[in-house]
C-alpha positions in Angstrom: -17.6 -37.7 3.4 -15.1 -39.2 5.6 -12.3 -37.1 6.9 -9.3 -37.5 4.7 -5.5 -36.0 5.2 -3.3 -35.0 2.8 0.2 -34.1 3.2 3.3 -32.7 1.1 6.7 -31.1 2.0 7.1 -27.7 0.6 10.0 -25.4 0.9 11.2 -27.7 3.3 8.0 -27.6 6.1 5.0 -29.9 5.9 1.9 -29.1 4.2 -0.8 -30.5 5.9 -4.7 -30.6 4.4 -7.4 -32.0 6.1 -10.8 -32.5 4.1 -13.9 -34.0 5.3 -13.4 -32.8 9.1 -14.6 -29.2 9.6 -17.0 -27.0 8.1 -19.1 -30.1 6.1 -21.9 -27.8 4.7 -19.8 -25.3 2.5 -19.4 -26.7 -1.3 -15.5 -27.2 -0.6 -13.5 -27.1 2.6 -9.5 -27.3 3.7 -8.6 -27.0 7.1 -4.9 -26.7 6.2 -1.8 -26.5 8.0 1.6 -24.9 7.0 4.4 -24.9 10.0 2.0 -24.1 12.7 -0.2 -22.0 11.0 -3.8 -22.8 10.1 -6.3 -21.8 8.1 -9.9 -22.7 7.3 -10.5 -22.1 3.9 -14.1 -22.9 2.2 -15.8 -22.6 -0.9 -19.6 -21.8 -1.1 -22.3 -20.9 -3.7 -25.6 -20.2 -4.1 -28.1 -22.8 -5.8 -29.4 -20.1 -8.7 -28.0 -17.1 -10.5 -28.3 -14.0 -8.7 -30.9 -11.6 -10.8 -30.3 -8.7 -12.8 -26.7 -8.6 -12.6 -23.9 -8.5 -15.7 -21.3 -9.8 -14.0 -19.8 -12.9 -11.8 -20.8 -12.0 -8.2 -17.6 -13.3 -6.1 -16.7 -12.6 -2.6 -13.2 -13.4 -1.2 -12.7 -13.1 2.4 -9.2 -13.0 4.5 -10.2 -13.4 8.4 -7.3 -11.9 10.9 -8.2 -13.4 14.2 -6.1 -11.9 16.5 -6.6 -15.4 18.8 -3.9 -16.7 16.1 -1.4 -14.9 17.7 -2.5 -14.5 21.5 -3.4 -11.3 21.1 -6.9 -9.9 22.4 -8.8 -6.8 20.0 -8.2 -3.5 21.6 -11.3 -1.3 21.5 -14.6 -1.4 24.1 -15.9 -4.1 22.3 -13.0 -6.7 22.6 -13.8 -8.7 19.4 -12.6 -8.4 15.6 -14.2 -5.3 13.3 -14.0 -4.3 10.1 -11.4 -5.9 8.1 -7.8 -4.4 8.3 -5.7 -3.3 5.2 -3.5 -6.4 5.1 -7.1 -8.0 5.4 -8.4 -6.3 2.0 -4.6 -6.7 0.5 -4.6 -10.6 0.8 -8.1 -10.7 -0.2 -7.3 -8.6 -3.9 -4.5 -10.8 -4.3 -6.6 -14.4 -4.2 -9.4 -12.4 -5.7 -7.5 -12.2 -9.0 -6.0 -15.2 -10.1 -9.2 -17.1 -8.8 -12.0 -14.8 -10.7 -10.6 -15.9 -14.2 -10.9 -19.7 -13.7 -15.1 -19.4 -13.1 -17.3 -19.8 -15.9 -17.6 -16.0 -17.4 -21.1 -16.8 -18.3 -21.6 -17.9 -14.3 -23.5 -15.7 -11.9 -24.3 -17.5 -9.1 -22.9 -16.3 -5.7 -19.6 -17.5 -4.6 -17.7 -16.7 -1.6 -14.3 -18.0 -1.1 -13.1 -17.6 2.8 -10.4 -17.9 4.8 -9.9 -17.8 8.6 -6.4 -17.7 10.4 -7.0 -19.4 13.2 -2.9 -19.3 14.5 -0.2 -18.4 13.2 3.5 -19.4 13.2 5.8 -16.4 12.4 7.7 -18.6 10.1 4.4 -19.3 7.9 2.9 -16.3 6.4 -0.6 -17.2 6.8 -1.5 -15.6 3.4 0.1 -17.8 1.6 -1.3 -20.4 3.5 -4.7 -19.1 2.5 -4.1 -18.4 -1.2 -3.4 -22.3 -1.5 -6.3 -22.8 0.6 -8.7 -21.1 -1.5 -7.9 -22.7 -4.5 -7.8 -26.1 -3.2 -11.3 -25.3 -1.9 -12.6 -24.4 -4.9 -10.8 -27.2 -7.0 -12.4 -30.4 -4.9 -16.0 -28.4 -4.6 -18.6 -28.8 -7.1 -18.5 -25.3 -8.0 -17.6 -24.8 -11.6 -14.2 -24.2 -11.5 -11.1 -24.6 -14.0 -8.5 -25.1 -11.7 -6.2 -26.0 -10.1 -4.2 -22.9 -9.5 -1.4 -22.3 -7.0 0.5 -19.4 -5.5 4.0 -19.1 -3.9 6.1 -17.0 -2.3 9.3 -15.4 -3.4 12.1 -13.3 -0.8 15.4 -12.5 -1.3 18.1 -11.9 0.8 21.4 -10.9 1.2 21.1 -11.7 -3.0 19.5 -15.3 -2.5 16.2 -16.5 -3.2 14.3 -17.5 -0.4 10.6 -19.7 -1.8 7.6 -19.0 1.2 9.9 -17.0 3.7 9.8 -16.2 7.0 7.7 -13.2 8.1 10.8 -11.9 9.5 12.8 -12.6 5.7 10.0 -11.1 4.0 9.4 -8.0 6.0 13.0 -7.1 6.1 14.3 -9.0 2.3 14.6 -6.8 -0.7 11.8 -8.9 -2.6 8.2 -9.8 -1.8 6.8 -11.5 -5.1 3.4 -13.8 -5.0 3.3 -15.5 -8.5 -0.2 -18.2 -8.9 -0.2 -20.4 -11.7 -2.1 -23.0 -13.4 -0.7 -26.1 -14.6 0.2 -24.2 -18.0 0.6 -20.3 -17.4 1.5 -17.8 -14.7 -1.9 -16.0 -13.9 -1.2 -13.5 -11.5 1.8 -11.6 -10.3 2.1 -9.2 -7.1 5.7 -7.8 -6.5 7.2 -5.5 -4.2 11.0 -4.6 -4.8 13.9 -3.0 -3.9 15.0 -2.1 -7.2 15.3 -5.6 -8.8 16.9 -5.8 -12.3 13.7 -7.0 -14.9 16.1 -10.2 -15.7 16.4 -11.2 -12.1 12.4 -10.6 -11.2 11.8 -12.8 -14.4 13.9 -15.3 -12.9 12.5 -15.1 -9.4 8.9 -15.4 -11.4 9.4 -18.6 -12.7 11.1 -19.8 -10.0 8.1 -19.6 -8.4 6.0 -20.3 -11.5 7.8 -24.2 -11.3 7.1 -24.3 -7.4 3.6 -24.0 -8.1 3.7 -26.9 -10.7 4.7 -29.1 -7.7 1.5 -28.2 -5.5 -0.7 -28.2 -8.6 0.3 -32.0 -8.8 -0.9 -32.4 -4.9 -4.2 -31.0 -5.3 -5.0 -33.0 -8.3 -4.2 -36.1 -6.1 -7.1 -34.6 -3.5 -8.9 -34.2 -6.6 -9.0 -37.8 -7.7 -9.8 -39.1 -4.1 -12.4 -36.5 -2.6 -12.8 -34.0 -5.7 -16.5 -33.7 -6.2 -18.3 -33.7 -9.1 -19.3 -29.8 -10.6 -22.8 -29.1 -10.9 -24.8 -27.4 -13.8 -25.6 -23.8 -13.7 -27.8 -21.9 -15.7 -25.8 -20.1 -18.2 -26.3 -16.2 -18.4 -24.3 -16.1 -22.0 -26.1 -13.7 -25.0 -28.0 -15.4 -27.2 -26.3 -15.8 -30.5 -29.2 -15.0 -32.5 -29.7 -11.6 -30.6 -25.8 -10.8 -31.9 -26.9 -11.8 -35.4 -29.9 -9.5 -34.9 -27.8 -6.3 -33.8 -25.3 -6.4 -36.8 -28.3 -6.5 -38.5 -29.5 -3.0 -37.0 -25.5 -1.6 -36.2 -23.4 -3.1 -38.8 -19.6 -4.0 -37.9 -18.6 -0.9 -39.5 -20.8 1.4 -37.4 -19.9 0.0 -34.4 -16.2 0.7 -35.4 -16.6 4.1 -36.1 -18.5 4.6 -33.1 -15.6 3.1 -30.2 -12.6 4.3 -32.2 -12.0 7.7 -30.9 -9.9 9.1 -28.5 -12.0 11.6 -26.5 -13.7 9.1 -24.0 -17.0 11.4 -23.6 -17.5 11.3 -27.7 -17.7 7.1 -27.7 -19.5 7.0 -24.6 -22.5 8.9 -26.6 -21.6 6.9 -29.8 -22.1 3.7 -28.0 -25.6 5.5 -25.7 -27.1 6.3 -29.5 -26.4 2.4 -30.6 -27.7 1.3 -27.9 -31.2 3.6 -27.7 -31.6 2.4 -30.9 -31.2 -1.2 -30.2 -34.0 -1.0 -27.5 -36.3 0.9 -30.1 -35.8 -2.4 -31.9 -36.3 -4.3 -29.8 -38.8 -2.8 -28.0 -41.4 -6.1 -28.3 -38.9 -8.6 -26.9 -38.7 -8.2 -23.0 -36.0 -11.0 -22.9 -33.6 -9.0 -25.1 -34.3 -5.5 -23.6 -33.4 -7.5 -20.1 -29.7 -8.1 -21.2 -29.4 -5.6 -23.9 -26.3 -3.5 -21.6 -24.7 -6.6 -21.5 -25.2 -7.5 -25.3 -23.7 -3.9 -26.7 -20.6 -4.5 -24.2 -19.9 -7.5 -26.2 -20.3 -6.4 -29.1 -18.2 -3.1 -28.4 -15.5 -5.7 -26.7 -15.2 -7.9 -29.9 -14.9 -5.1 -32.3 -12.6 -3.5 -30.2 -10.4 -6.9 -29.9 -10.7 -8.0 -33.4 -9.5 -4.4 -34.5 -6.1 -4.2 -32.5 -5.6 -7.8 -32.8 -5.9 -7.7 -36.9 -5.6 -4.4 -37.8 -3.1 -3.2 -34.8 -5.3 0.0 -34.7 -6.1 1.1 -31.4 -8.9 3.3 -30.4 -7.4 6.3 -30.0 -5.4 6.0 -33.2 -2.2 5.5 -31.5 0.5 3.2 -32.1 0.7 -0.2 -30.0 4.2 0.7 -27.9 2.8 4.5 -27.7 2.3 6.5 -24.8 -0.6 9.0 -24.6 0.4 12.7 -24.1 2.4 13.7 -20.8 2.5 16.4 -18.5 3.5 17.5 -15.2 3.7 20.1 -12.6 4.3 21.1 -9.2 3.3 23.3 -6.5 -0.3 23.7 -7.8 -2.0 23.8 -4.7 -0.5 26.8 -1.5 0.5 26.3 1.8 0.5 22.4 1.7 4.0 20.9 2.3 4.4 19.5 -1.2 2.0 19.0 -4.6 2.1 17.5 -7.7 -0.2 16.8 -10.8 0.7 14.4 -13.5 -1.8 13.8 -16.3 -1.4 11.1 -18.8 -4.2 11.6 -21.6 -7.6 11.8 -19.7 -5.9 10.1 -16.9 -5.2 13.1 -14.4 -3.8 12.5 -10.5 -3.1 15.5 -7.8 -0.9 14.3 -5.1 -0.2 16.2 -1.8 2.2 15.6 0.5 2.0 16.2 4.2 5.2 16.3 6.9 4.5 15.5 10.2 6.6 14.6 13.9 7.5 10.6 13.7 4.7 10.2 16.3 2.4 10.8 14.0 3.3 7.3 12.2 0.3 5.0 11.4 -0.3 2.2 14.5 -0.3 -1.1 12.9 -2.8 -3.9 14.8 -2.3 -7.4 12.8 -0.8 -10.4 12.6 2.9 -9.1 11.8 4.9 -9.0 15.0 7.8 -7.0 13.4 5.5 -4.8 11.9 3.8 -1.7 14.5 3.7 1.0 12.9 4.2 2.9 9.2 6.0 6.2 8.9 4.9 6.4 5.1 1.7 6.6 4.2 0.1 6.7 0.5 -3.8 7.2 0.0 -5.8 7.3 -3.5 -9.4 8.4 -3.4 -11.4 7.4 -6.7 -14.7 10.1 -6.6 -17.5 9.6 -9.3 -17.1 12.8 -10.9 -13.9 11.3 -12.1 -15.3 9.3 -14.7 -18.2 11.5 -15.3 -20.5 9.6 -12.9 -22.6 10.8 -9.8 -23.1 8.8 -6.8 -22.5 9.9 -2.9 -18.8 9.2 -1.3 -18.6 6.3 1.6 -15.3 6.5 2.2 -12.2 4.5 0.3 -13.2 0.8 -0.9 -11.1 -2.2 -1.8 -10.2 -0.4 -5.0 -8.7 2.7 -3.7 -7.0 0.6 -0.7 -5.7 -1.3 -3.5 -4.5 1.2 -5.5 -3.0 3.2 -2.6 -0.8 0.0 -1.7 0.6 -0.1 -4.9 1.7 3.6 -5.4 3.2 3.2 -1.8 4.7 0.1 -2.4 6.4 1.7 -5.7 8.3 4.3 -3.6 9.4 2.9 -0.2 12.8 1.4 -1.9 13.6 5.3 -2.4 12.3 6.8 0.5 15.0 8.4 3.2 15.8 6.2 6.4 14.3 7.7 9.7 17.6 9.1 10.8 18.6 11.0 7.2 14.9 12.5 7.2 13.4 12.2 10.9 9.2 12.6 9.4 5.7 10.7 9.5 4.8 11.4 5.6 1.7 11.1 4.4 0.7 11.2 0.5 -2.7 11.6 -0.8 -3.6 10.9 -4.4 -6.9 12.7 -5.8 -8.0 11.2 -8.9 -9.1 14.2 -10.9 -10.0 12.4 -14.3 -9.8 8.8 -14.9 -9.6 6.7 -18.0 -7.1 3.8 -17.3 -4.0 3.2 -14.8 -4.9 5.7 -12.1 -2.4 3.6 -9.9 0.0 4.6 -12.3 -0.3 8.2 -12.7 -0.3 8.1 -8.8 3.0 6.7 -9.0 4.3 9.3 -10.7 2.3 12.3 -9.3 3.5 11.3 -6.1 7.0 10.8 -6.5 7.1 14.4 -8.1 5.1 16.0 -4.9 7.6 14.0 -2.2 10.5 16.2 -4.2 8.3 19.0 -4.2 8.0 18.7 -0.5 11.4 18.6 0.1 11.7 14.8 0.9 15.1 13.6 0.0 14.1 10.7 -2.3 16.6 8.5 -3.7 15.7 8.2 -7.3 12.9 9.0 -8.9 10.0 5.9 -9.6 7.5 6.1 -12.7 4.7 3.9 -13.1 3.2 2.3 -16.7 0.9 -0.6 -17.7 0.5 -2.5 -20.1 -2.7 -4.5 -22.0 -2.8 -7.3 -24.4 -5.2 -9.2 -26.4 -5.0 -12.7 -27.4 -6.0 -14.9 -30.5 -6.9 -18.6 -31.0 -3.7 -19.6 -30.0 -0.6 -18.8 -27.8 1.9 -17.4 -30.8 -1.6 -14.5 -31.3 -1.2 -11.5 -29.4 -0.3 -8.1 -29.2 1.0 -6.3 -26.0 -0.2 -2.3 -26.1 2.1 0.0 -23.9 -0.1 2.7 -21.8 -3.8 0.7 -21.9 -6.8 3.5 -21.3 -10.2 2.2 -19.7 -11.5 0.7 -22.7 -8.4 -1.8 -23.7 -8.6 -2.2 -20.2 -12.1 -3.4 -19.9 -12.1 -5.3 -23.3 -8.3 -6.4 -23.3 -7.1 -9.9 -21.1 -4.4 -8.1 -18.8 -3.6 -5.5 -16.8 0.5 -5.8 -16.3 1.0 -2.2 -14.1 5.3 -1.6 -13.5 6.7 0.7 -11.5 10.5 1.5 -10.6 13.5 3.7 -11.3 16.3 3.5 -13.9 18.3 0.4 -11.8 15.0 -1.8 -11.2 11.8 -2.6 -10.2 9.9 -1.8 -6.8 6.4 -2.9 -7.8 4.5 -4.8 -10.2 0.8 -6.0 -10.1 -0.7 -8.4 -12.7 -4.1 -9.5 -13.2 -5.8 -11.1 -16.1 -8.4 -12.1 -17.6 -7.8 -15.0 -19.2 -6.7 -18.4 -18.4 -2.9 -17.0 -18.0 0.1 -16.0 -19.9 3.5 -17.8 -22.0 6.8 -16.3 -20.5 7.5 -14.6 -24.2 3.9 -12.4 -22.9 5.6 -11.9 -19.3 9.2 -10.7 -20.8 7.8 -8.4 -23.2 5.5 -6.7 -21.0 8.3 -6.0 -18.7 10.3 -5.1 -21.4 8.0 -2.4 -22.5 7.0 -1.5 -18.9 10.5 -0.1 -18.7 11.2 1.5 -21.7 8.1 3.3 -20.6 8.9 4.4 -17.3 12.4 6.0 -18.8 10.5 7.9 -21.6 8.0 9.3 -18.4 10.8 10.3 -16.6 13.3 12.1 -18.9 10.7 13.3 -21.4 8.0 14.9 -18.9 8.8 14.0 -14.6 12.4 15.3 -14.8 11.2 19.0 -16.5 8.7 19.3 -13.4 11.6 18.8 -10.8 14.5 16.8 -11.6 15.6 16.7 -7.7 14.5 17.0 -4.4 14.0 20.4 -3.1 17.0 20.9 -0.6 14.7 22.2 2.6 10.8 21.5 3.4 7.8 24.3 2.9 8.0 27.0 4.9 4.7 25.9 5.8 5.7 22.3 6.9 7.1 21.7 10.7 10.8 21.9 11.3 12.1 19.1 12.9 16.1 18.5 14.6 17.1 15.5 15.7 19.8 14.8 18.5 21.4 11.7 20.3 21.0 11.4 24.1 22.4 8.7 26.0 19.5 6.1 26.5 19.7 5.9 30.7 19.0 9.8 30.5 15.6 9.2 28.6 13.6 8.9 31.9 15.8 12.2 33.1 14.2 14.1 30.1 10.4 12.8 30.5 10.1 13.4 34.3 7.9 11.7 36.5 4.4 10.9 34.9 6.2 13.0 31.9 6.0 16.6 34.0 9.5 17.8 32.5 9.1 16.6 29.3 5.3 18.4 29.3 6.6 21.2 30.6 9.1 21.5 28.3 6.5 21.2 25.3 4.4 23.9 27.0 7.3 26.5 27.4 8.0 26.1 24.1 5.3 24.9 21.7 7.1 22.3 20.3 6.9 18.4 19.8 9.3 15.7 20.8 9.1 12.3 20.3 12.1 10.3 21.8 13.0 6.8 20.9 14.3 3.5 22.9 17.8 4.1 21.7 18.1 8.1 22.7 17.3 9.8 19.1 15.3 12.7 20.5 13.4 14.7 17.5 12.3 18.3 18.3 9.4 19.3 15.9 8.6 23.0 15.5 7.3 26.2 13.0 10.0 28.8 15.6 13.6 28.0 15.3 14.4 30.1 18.1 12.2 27.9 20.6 13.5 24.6 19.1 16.9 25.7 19.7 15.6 26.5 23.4 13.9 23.2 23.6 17.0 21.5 22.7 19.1 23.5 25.0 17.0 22.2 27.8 17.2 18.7 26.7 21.2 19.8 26.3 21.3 21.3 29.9 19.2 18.1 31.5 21.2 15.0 30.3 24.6 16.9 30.6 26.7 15.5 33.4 26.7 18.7 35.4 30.9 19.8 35.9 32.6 22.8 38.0 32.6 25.5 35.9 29.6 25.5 34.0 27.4 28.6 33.5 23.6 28.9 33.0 20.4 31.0 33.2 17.9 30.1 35.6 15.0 31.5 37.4 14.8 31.6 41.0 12.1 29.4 42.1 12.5 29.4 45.6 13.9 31.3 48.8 15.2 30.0 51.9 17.2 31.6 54.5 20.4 30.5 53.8 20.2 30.6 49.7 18.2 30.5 47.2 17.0 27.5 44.5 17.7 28.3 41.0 15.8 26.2 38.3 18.0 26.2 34.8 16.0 23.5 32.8 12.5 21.9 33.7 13.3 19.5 36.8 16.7 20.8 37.5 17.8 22.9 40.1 20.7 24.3 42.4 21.1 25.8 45.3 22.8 29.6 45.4 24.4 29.5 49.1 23.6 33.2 50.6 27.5 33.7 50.5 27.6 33.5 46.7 24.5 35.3 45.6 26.6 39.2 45.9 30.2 40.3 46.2 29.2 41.9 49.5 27.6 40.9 52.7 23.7 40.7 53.0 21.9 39.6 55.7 18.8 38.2 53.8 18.6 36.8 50.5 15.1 39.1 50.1 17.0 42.0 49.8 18.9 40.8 46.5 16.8 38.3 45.0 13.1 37.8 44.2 11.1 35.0 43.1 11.1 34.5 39.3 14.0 37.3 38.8 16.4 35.2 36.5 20.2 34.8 37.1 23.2 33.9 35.2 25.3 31.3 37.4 27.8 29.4 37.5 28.1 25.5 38.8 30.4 25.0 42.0 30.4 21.0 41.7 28.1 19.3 44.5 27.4 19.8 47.9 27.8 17.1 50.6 23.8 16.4 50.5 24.6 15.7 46.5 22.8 19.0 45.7 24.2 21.3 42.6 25.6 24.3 44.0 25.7 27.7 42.0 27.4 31.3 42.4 25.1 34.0 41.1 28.6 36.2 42.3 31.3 34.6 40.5 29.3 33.6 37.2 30.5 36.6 35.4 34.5 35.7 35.6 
């Protein structure tokens, strides 16, 4: 194919796609340019399905090369490792509008990946890669329904801003990614700082019509260098081994076996259908092969057909119902702050741990203006969870996933550095699991940051909703709290969190070839008359407030202003005072650029110590002050008295007694301490001091 270059202006920069000139052997490849920023995007796929799988094996890869911004990998091995959070982020969030638009009955291997090869701070490159995916995948000969697009949504100072800045989305009060295909909105990812649900529906289509625009561009690359898709080997069920098993299981059966709301009781229902199925079918190898696959669907469409006809949901309860709630704190001792929060057999336990701000979370990526995090929020998903046993390695996508969101949900609330001066740290343990773990986590954490004593703004609750759709748009019903099994068998997963003035998160995916606005506004509708029902009918009787002091068993920590040029005064050369300081007293102190000195400690007396000698060291030393020291050295003519690490006077021998002495030895000793009082400076610029007159 011979190179070819496409280019459109968007949000007022050029978008620049080259095809045909890199990267000739994948399926479908972009080398596209937004601002300055570039990204390789391809599209590749094996020739034959992958064996003995049920499901669509995709792969979608975001690339940080640290090259893009001039940076080189820290580390002995000076290259790229595993792939960061923001990495695993962008990757769920191309992952989810793309998976819907493959073939369900596909299951050949497809990976979609994207490289940032540089990066211009006023181009996020992950919105460069989301359009590069799809426009990957639409002009390969991978089966594919696209196109889809994706855009960017800010807001500042009240206005919306479409693709922003890095600098206008790190610092805006919205961060919204909306795809779409030429029809529908498919995928929405939202963080917020409290956003009204009338203006986030606003900012949603906004975006929604955007997308419409670059849909139009890729179908011009389609009609000039779109290839043609190939034919795959379709793993669908055969129709006449469904026919078969509502032969052996009748409709009915199969009914009474799924609709029950004790999760362990269908899960054997459905295990004694299906043992008898394979008894059946015990002489046909073929069927036995896909026979898992062939009970899902046919627990799916009963499941569908009787909450989309008969509005009865599995568990019996009504479509806008929530399952039963409860709540409570300080279930676990001595950690800074706990919480559990169980929402039918959905069950979360979230501890909170303080810590000094230098414990704060180092942040290595492609965001210049972001460092470092102060708040962090971890889920961990084990097997025994859902009943299941396989060993732990460590968090995956998932849990990274669903640790963003629940942290996402509560930074709008969370105290400013100087109102709360902490590194926090929140850990979600999934205890039981059967749908919307990310939500429960929500909830079960904002409940344990109270509990801890962090002063919290509002409180934020977390719900999502499910749907399932007919033959046509006007056919569908939205269910309010979806458990595992409408979420498995049901076309969306629309998860909300926020407090009573807005949203701070949302995170949509679907399953289906996307959604009417009526779908969108009534899911956020629903989403909040939720979160208000969580809150005053079950969070609020937990803990209604933030406690108004931490643990007893979390560290103490004061804060005080020095003036900046006195920063190297406190720290010492190669940090001796500072150090010594920490060793005299046992405490910790981070100081910042701008003189905010935090002293972190389980002793009140020796933080107030510590601070006095922070006090005593950056005080502009006047006649007539008085201190304590400790006589570090002895001279002839005086003695040196140290009253703070790195500062010292000089006691002249006529001021160390009311009397005469001939040698300071036979009044003073080294280490005895002494009040004194400061005489102003000597003509070598020395502080002097009067042990004599210090206690006028």
């Amino acid at each position: 194919m011979a190179a070819k270059t496409f280019t459109m202006e968007l949000a007022g920069r050029t978008l620049r796609v080259d095809v045909g000139r890199v990267a000739a052997q994948a399926n479908g490849a972009v080398l596209i340019q937004y601002g300055e920023t570039t990204v390789l995007s391809t599209a590749t796929a094996s020739d034959k399905p992958r064996e003995g799988i049920d499901f669509f094996p995709l792969s979608v890869e975001f690339e940080e090369k640290l090259y893009s911004v001039g940076k080189i990998p820290g580390g002995f091995n000076k290259r790229e490792g595993k792939a960061s959070e923001n990495s695993i982020l962008t990757a769920r969030v191309i992952d989810r509008p793309m998976r819907p638009l493959f073939p369900k009955d596909f299951r050949n291997d497809v990976t979609l990946n994207n490289m940032v090869m540089s990066v211009d701070p006023e181009c996020r490159p992950e919105v460069v890669a989301m359009l590069g995916t799809a426009m990957a995948a639409t002009i390969s000969d991978i089966p594919f329904d696209g196109p889809c697009a994706m855009t960017q949504v800010g807001m500042v100072d009240g206005n919306f801003i479409i693709n922003p800045s890095q600098e206008q989305w790190d610092k805006g009060d919205l961060k919204l990614t909306v795809a779409s295909t030429s029809e529908k909105v498919i995928m929405i990812e939202a963080g917020a700082n409290e956003i009204p649900e009338d203006k986030m529906i606003e900012a949603i289509y906004m975006a929604h019509d955007v997308n419409q625009t670059i849909i139009a561009f890729i179908n011009q690359m389609v009609a000039e260098v779109g290839k043609q898709k190939f034919t795959y080997t379709s793993c669908a069920i055969p129709e006449e081994m469904f026919a078969k098993m509502k032969e052996i299981v009748p409709p009915a059966e199969m009914e009474d076996a799924v609709f029950t709301d004790v999760k362990q009781d269908r899960e054997a229902n459905v295990k004694a259908i299906t043992e008898r199925l394979a008894e059946a079918f015990a002489d046909n190898e073929e069927w036995l092969a896909v026979l898992d696959e062939a009970v899902y669907q046919y627990e799916k469409k009963t499941v569908r057909k009787m909450i989309l006809k008969d509005h009865k949901r599995p568990d019996g309860r009504a479509i806008d119902q929530i399952r039963p709630l409860s709540a409570e704190i300080d279930l676990i001792p001595r950690v800074h702050g706990s919480a559990m929060f169980t929402r039918g057999q959905t069950q979360i336990c979230d501890v909170v741990t303080l810590a000094p701000l230098s414990e704060a979370q180092r942040v290595d990526g492609l965001d210049e203006f972001v460092t470092e995090k102060r708040y962090m929020h971890q889920y961990n998903f084990p097997s025994y969870s859902v009943g299941e046993t396989k060993p732990s390695r460590g968090p995956g996508r998932r849990e990274i996933g669903h640790g963003a969101l629940a942290e996402r949900a509560l930074l709008p609330v969370l105290p400013s550095v100087e109102e709360f001066p902490y590194t926090i740290r929140a850990v979600s343990e999934t205890f039981e699991s059967n749908g919307s773990t990310s939500m429960a986590s929500t909830c079960a954490s904002c409940m344990s940051l109270m509990a801890a004593g962090v002063p919290i703004k509002k409180m934020v609750a977390g719900i999502s909703c499910g749907l399932v759709t007919g033959d046509t748009d006007d056919d569908y019903l939205v269910l309010t709290d979806i458990q595992g099994l409408e979420d498995f068998f049901g076309d969306m997963d629309f998860k909300v969190t926020g407090t009573k003035d807005g949203i701070t998160a949302i995170q949509m995916d679907i399953k289906i070839h996307g959604l009417t606005r009526p779908i969108v506004e009534e899911a956020i509708r629903r989403t909040r008359e939720a979160r208000f029902f969580i809150m005053d009918t079950c969070m609020s009787k937990a803990i209604a407030e933030p406690r108004k002091e931490v643990s007893k068993y979390a560290p103490k920590i004061v804060q005080i202003q020095i003036d900046p040029a006195k920063i190297g005064d406190v720290v010492g050369q190669r940090g001796k005072t500072i150090n010594e300081i920490i060793e005299r007293t046992g405490v910790k102190i981070d100081i910042t650029d701008d003189g905010a000195v935090s002293v972190c400690g389980t002793d009140p007396e020796k933080m107030d110590e510590a601070i006095k000698m922070i006090q005593i060291i950056t005080t502009e030393f006047e006649k007539g002050q008085k201190f304590t020291g400790k006589v570090i050295s002895i001279k002839e003519f005086g003695a040196f008295v140290e009253f703070a690490p790195g500062k010292e006077g000089m006691v002249h021998i006529s001021k160390i007694a009311n009397e005469r002495i001939e040698h300071v030895e036979d009044v003073l000793t080294l280490g005895d301490t002494v009040n004194v009082v400061c005489l102003g400076k000597d003509k070598m610029g020395r502080i002097s001091f009067s042990i004599k007159d210090a206690e006028n």
